[in-house]
ROLOMI-421112 format. One line per field, with one value per residue (C-alpha): residue in one letter; x negated, z negated, y negated. Coordinates in Angstrom, 2 decimals, padded with zeros to 5 digits. Layout:
% residues N
vexvo a; ...
x X; ...
z Z; ...
y Y; ...
This chain:
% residues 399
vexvo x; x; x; x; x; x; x; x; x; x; x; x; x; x; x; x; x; x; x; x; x; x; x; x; x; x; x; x; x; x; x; x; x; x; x; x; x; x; x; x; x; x; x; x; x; x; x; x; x; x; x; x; x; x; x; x; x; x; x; x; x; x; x; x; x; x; x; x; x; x; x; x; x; x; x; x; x; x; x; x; x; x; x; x; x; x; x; x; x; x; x; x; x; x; x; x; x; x; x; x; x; x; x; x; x; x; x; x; x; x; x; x; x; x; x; x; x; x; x; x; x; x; x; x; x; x; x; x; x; x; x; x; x; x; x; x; x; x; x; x; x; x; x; x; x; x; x; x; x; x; x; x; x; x; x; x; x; x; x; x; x; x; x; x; x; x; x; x; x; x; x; x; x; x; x; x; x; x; x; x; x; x; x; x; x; x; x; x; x; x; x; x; x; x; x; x; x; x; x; x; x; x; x; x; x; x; x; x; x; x; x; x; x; x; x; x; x; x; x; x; x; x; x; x; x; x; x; x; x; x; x; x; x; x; x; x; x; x; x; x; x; x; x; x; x; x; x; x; x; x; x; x; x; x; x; x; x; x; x; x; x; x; x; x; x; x; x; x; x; x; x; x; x; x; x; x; x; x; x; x; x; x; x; x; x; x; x; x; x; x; x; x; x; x; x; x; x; x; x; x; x; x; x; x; x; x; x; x; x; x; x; x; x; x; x; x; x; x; x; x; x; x; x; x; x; x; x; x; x; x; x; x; x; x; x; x; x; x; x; x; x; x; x; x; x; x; x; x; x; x; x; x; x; x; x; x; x; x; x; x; x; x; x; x; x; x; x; x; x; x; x; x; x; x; x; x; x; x; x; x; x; x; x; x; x; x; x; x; x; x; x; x; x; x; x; x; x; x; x
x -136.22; -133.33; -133.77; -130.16; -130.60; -130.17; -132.94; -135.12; -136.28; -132.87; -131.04; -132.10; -131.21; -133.01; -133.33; -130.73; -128.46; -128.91; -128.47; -125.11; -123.18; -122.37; -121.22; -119.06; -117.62; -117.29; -115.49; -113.06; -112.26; -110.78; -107.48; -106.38; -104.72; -108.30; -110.10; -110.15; -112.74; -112.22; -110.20; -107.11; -107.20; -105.35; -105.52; -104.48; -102.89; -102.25; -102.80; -106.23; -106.24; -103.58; -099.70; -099.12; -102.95; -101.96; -099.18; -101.53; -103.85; -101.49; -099.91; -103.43; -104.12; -100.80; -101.33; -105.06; -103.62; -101.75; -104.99; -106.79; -104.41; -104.28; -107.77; -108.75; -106.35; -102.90; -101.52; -105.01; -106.64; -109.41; -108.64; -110.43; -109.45; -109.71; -108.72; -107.43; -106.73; -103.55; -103.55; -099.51; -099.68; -097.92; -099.20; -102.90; -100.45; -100.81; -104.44; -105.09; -102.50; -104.50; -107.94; -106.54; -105.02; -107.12; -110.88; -110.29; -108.17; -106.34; -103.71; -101.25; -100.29; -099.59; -098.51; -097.84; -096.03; -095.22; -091.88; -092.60; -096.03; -094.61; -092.54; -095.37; -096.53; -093.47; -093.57; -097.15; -096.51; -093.67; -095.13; -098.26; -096.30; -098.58; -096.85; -095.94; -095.29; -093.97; -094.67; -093.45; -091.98; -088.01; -087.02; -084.01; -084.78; -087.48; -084.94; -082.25; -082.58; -086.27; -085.84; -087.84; -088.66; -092.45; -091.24; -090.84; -090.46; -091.05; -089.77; -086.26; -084.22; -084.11; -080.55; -080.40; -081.72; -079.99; -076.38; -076.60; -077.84; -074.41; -072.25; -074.13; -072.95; -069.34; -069.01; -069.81; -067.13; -069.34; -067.38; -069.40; -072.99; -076.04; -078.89; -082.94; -085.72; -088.15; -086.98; -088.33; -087.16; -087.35; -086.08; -083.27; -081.94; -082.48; -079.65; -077.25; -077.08; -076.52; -073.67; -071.95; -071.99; -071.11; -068.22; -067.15; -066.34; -064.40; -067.21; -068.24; -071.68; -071.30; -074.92; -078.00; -081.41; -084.49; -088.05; -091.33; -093.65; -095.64; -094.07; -093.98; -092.52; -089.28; -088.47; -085.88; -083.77; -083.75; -082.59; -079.50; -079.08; -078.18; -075.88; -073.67; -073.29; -072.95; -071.45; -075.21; -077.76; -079.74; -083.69; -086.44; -089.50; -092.52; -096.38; -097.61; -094.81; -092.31; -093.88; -093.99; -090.61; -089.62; -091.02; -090.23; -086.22; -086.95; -088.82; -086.07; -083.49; -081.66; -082.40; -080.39; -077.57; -077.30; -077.60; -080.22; -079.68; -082.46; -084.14; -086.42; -089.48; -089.26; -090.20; -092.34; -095.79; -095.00; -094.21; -097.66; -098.10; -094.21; -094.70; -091.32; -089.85; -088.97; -087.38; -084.12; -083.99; -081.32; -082.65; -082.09; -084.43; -085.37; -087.67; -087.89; -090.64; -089.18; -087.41; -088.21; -088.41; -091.81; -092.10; -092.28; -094.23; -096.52; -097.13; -098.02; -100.33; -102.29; -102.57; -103.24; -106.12; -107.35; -107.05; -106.83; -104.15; -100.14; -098.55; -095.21; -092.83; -095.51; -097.89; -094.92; -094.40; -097.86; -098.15; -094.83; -096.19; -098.73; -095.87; -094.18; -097.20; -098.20; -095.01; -095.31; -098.52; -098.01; -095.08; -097.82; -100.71; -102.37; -101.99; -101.26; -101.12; -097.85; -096.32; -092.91; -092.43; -093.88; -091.50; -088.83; -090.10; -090.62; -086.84; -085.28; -087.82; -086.75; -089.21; -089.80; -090.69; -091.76; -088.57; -085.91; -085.87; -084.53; -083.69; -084.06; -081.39; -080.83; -083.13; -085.75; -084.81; -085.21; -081.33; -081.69; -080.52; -080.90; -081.18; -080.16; -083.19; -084.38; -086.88; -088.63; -091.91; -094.43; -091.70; -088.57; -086.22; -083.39; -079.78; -078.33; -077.24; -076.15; -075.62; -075.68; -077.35; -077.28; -077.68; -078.94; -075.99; -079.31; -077.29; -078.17; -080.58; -080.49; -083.24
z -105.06; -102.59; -098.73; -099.08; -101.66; -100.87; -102.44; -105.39; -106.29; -106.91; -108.47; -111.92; -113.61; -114.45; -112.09; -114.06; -113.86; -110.36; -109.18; -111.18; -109.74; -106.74; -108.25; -110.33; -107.51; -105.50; -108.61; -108.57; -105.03; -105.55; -106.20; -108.73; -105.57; -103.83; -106.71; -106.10; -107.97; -108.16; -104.80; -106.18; -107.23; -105.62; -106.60; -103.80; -105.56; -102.73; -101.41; -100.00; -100.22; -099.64; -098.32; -097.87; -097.15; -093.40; -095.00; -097.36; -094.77; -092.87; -095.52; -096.78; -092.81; -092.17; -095.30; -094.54; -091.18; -092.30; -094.50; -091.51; -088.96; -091.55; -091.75; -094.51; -096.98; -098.48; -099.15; -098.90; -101.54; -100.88; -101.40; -103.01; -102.95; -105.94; -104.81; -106.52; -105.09; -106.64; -105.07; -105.03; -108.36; -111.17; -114.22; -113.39; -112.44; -116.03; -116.22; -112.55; -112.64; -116.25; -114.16; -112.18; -114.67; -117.48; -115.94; -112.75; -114.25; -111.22; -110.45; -107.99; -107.87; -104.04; -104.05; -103.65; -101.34; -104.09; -105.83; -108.96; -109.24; -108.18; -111.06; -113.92; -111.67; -112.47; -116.36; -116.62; -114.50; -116.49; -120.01; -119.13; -116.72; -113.89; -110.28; -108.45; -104.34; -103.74; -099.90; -099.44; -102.60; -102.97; -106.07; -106.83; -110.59; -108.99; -108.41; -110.16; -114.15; -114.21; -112.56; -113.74; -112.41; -111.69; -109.54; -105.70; -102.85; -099.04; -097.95; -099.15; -101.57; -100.98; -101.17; -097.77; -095.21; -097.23; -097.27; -093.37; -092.44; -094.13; -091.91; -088.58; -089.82; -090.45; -087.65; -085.20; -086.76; -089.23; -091.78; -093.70; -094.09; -096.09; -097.37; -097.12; -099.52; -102.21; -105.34; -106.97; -107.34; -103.33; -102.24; -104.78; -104.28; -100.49; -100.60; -102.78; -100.42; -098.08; -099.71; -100.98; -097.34; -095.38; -098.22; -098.38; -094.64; -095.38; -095.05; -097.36; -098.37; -099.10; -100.49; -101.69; -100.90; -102.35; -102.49; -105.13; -104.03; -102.10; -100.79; -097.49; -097.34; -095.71; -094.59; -097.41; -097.16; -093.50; -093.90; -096.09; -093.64; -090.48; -092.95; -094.21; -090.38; -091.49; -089.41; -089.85; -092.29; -093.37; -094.18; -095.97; -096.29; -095.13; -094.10; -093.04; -094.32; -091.97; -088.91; -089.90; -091.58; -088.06; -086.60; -088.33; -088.18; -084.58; -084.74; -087.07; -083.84; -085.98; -083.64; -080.89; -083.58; -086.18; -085.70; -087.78; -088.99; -091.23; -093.21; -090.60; -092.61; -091.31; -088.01; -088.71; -087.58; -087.22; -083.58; -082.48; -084.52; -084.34; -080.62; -078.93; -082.02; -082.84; -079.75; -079.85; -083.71; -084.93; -088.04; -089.80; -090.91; -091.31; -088.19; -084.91; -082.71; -079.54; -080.74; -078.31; -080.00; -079.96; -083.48; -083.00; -079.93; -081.03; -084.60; -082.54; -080.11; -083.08; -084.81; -081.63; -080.66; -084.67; -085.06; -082.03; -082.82; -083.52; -085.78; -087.62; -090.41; -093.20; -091.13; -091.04; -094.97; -095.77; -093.80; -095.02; -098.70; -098.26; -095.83; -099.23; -101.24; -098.82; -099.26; -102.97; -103.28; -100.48; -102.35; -105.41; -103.36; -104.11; -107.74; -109.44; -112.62; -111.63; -111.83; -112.91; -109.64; -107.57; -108.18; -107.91; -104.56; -104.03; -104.54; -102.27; -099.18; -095.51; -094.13; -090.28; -090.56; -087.52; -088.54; -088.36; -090.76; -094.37; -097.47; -100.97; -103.02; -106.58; -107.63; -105.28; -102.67; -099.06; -097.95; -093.66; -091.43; -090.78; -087.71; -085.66; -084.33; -081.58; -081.48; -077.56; -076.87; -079.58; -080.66; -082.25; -080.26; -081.27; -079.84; -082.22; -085.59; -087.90; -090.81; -090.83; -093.90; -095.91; -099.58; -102.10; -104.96; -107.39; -110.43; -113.46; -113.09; -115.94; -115.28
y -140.85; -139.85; -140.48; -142.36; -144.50; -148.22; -150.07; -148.09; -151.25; -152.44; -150.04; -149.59; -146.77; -143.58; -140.76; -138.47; -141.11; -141.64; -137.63; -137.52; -140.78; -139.36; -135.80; -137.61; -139.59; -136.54; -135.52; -137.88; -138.07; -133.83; -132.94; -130.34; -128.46; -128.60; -127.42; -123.58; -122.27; -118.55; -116.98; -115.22; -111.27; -108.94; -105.42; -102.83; -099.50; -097.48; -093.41; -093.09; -089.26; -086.83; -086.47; -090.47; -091.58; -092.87; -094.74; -096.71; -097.12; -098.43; -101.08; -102.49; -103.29; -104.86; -107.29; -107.76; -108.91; -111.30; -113.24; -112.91; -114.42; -117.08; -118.22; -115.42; -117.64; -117.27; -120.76; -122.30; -119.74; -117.37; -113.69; -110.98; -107.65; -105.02; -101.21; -098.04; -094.91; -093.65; -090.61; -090.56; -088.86; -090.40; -088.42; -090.59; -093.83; -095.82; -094.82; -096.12; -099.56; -100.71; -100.23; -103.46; -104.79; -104.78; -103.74; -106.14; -108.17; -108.92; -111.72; -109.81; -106.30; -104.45; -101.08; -098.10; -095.74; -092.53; -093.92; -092.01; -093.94; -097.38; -096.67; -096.44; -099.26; -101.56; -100.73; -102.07; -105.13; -105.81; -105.25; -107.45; -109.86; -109.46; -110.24; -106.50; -106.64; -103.50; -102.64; -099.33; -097.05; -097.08; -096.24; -098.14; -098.49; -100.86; -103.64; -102.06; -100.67; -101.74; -105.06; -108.20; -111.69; -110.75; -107.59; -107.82; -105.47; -106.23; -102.74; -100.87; -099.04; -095.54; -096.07; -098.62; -096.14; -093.38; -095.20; -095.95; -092.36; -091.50; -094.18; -093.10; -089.39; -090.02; -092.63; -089.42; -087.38; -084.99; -084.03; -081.24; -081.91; -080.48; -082.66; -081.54; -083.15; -083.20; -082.90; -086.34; -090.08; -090.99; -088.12; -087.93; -091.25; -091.39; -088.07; -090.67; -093.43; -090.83; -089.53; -092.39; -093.82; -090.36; -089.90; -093.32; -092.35; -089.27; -086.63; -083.78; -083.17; -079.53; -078.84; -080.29; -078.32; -079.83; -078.73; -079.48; -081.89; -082.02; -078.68; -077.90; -074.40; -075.02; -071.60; -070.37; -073.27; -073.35; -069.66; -071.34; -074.32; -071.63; -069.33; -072.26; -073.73; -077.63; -080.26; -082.10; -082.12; -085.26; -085.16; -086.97; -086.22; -088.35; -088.57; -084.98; -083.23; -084.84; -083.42; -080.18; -079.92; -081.20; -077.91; -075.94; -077.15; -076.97; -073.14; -071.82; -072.77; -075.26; -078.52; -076.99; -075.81; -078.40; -081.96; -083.64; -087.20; -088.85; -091.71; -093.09; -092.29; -088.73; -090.21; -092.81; -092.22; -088.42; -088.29; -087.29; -084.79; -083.10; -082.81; -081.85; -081.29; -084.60; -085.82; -086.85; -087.35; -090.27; -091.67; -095.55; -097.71; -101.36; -101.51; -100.03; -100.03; -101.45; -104.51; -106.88; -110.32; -112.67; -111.49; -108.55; -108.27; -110.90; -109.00; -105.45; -107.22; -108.46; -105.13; -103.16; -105.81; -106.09; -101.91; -100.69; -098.26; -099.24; -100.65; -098.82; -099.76; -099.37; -101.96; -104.31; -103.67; -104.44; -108.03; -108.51; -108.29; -110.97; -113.23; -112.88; -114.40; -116.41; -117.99; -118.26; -119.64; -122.27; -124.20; -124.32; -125.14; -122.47; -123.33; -119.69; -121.17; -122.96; -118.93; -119.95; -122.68; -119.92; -117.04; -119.18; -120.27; -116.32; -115.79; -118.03; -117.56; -116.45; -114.16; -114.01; -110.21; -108.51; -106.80; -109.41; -112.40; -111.01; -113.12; -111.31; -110.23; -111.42; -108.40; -109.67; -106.42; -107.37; -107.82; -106.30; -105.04; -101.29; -100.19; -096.64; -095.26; -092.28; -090.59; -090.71; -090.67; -091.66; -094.02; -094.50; -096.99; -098.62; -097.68; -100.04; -101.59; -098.74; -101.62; -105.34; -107.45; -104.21; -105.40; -102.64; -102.87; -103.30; -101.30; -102.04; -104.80; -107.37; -110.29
């Protein structure tokens, strides 16, 4: 006998009986949209060891931010997490992307920061149509060549902060420049957007110096930099490398005799540890640290307090990525099964990014503004707009 029944002696039916009437009931009384049995997968590739580990740190906090300033839920659906350490090396990238896809058998891809892993990233998302966020890497095959519906990205092209470094440069008058980086997909295409936008404005890039990576001996091509006497050279390089490429440009007397203009990820959580070296540096980016909007402000209070440290561009990336999903999943009701309604909801969204509200290009490529950045302080401040609504070209994308 339950304490609530009504009257024993009045209701007769079998115990069994009794127990299940009100689980049916409660049965019918849930919606499909309520009925979230299993909270949704989401497998986290990103650098835990190595060049680009404070960059994934910092991405998997700024998303985790976001699910927790929201109750632990995206869209009303639980979230459990699934992690790989990629260790930005793209020879182990297939063998580490299948270990979510296949072993955890995840629902949503996040990551990663290397571009030539997000790549092998991208052709297993694609081939087993598994939904990709990508919150950091650039390569613009991402939402160009290798394009698909289930592919997003929260962060950049390598070509957008490339392509603006190049209109900062010729808007100041340069006209022969040299180019600094790594000698692999980022890097690469970072030194194209460059050009195209420093030639478009009647510039010269005179020669292109690249490196292996993770190499960090800059001292040869420094040694070129100060013989050929550019007009300005632009850099990328990023994580640990950046500082120390900073300098050592600084050490080899170059920072007093060669402008430097560069993607702002040369800056970006570097300024601690290049000292002196990087003040003054002009770079472009999608995010500055001292934009002063309730967005903004209210975003780095909520890091600072939840991490106690502060947040950057990959931070704003990362809570970005699950804005992105959040947005998804709340025009479904959490339903993931409804994938087709929520991509398309996916592609038209408005994001209020800590950043700046963006829209998404028909490649799904955040369309921003970039901003002109300097270096002062632990920070890099904005001194302006370099380009407005900058739209990656996405070449080659069919979808």
């Amino acid at each position: 006998m339950l304490p609530s029944d009504p009257n024993p002696a009045e209701t007769p039916v079998t115990p069994t009986f009794k127990l299940a009437l009100p689980a049916l009931a409660l049965a019918a009384l849930i919606t499909p949209a309520q009925a979230q049995q299993a909270p949704l997968k989401v497998g986290l590739m990103l650098p835990a060891t190595g060049t680009y580990t404070a960059l994934g740190d910092a991405i998997e906090k700024g998303f985790k931010l976001y699910v927790q300033e929201h109750g632990g839920k995206l869209g009303g659906r639980d979230i459990q997490y699934f992690k790989v350490d990629d260790e930005s090396e793209p020879s182990k990238a297939t063998d580490n992307v299948n270990k979510l896809i296949k072993r955890d058998q995840v629902d949503v891809l996040v990551g990663t920061v290397h571009s030539g892993v997000a790549l092998a990233m991208a052709r297993a998302a694609k081939e087993s149509n598994t939904l990709l966020i990508v919150p950091n890497a650039g390569a613009d095959a991402i939402t160009g060549a290798q394009c698909a519906a289930n592919i997003f990205r929260t962060s950049f092209t390598n070509w957008q902060p490339g392509y603006a470094a190049g209109v900062v440069a010729s808007g100041k008058g340069y006209k022969r420049a040299m180019t600094i980086t790594w000698n692999y997909a980022a890097g690469i295409e970072t030194v194209k957007g460059f050009t195209e936008g420093f030639e478009k404005g009647g510039g010269k890039v005179v020669k292109d110096l690249s490196l292996p990576f993770p190499n960090v001996e800059f001292q040869a091509l420094l040694t070129e930099i100060a013989a050929q006497k550019p007009d300005v050279v632009f850099a990328f390089f990023a994580g640990g490398a950046a500082s120390k490429f900073l300098k050592d440009y600084d050490a080899a007397g170059l920072k007093k005799s060669v402008p430097l203009v560069a993607s702002g990820f040369l800056t970006d959580g570097t300024l601690e540890a290049a000292g002196a070296s990087g003040q003054g540096v002009l770079s472009t980016l999608h995010y500055a640290d001292n934009l002063d909007t309730p967005r903004n402000n209210a975003f780095r209070k909520s890091y600072a307090l939840t991490y106690k440290s502060n947040a950057d561009v990959y931070a704003v990336q990362g809570y970005d990525a699950a804005q992105l999903l959040a947005a998804g999943l709340t025009a479904v009701k959490g339903d993931f099964k409804q994938r087709d309604a929520m991509v398309a909801a996916m592609r038209k969204v408005r994001i209020d990014s800590p950043r700046g509200a963006f829209t998404l290009s028909p490649q799904h490529n955040p369309v921003q503004d970039i901003f002109l950045r300097e270096a002062k302080g632990d920070n890099n401040e904005m001194r302006g707009v370099a380009v407005k609504a900058l739209a990656d070209p996405g070449r080659g994308c069919r979808m």
